[in-house]
C-alpha positions in Angstrom: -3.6 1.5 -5.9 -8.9 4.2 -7.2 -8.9 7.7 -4.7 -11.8 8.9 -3.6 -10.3 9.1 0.1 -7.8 5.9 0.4 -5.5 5.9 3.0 -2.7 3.3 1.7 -2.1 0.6 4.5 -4.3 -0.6 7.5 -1.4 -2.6 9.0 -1.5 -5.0 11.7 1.3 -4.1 13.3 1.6 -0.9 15.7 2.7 1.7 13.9 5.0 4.4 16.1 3.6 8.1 15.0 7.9 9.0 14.5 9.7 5.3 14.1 12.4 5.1 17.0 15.0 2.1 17.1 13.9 -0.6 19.5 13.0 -4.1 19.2 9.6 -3.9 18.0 8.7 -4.8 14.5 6.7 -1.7 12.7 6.1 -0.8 9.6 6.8 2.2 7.8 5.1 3.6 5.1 8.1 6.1 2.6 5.5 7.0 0.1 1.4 7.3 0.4 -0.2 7.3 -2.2 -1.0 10.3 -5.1 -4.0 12.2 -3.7 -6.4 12.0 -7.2 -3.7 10.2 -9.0 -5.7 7.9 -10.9 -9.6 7.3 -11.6 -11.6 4.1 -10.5 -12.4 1.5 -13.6 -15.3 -0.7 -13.8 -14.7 -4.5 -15.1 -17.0 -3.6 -18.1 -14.3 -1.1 -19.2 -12.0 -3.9 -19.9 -9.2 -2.2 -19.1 -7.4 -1.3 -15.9 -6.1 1.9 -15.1 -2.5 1.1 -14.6 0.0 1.0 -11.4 -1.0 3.2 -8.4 1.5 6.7 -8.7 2.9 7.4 -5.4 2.6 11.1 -4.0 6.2 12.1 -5.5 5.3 11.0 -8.9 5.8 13.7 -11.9 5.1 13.5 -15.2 8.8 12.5 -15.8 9.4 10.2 -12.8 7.1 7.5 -11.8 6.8 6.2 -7.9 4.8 3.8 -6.0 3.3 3.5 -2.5 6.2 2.4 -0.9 6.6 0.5 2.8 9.1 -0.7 4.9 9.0 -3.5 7.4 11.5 -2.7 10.5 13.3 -4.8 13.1 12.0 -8.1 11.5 13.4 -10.5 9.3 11.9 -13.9 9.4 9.1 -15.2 7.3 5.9 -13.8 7.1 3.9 -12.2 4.3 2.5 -8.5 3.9 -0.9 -7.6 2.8 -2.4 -4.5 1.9 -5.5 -3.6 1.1 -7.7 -0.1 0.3 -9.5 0.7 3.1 -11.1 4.4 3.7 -9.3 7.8 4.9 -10.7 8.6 8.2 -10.6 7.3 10.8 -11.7 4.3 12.2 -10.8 2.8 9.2 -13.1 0.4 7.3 -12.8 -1.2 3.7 -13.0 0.5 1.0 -15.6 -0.9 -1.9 -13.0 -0.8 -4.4 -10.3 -3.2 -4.9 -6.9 -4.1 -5.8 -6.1 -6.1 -8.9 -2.6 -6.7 -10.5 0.4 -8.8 -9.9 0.7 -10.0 -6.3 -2.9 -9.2 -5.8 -6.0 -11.5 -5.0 -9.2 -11.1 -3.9 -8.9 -7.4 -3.6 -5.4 -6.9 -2.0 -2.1 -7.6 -2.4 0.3 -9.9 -0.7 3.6 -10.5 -0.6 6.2 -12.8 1.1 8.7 -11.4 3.6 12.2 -11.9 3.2 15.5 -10.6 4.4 16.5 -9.4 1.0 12.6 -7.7 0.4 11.8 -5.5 3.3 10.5 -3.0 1.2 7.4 -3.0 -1.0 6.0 -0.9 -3.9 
């Protein structure tokens, strides 16, 4: 999910500024995010501070940082990881932890039925 300046996804793919149909994989990101949504726990807390909100979240209805993977679908696997806001982007000294996630990020397999990830 952590925010003192994340940016969600440094992505290896190429990234078109406005997605446009073509050939190309890319991936597109539906929902960054929540600037400030949640604070940064240490392990000695021994608790974690819960799913990541995604910008759209309210206090009634919960989202997620959300991508999409376009114009692919054969295996593969996505990973994500926090890396800082500006640019060029670096990694960030905090971490991901949860389902899904290992050694800081989280990774997924790709699959025709999951092109989208929260």
């Amino acid at each position: 999910m952590p925010r003192v300046g994340l940016s969600f996804a440094h992505v290896c793919l190429s990234v078109p500024p406005e997605p446009t149909p073509s050939s190309t994989p890319y991936v597109e990101i539906i929902e960054q995010p929540k600037q400030r949504g949640m604070r940064f726990r240490y392990k000695c807390e021994g608790r974690s501070a819960g799913s990541i909100p995604g910008e759209r979240s309210t206090d009634t209805t919960k989202t997620h940082p959300t991508i999409k993977i376009n114009n692919y679908t054969g295996p593969g696997k996505v990973r994500i990881s926090l890396v800082t806001k500006d640019a060029p982007h670096r990694p960030h000294p905090h971490e991901l932890v949860g389902k899904d996630c290992k050694d800081g990020y989280y990774e997924a397999e790709l699959s025709p039925e999951r092109n989208i990830h929260r």
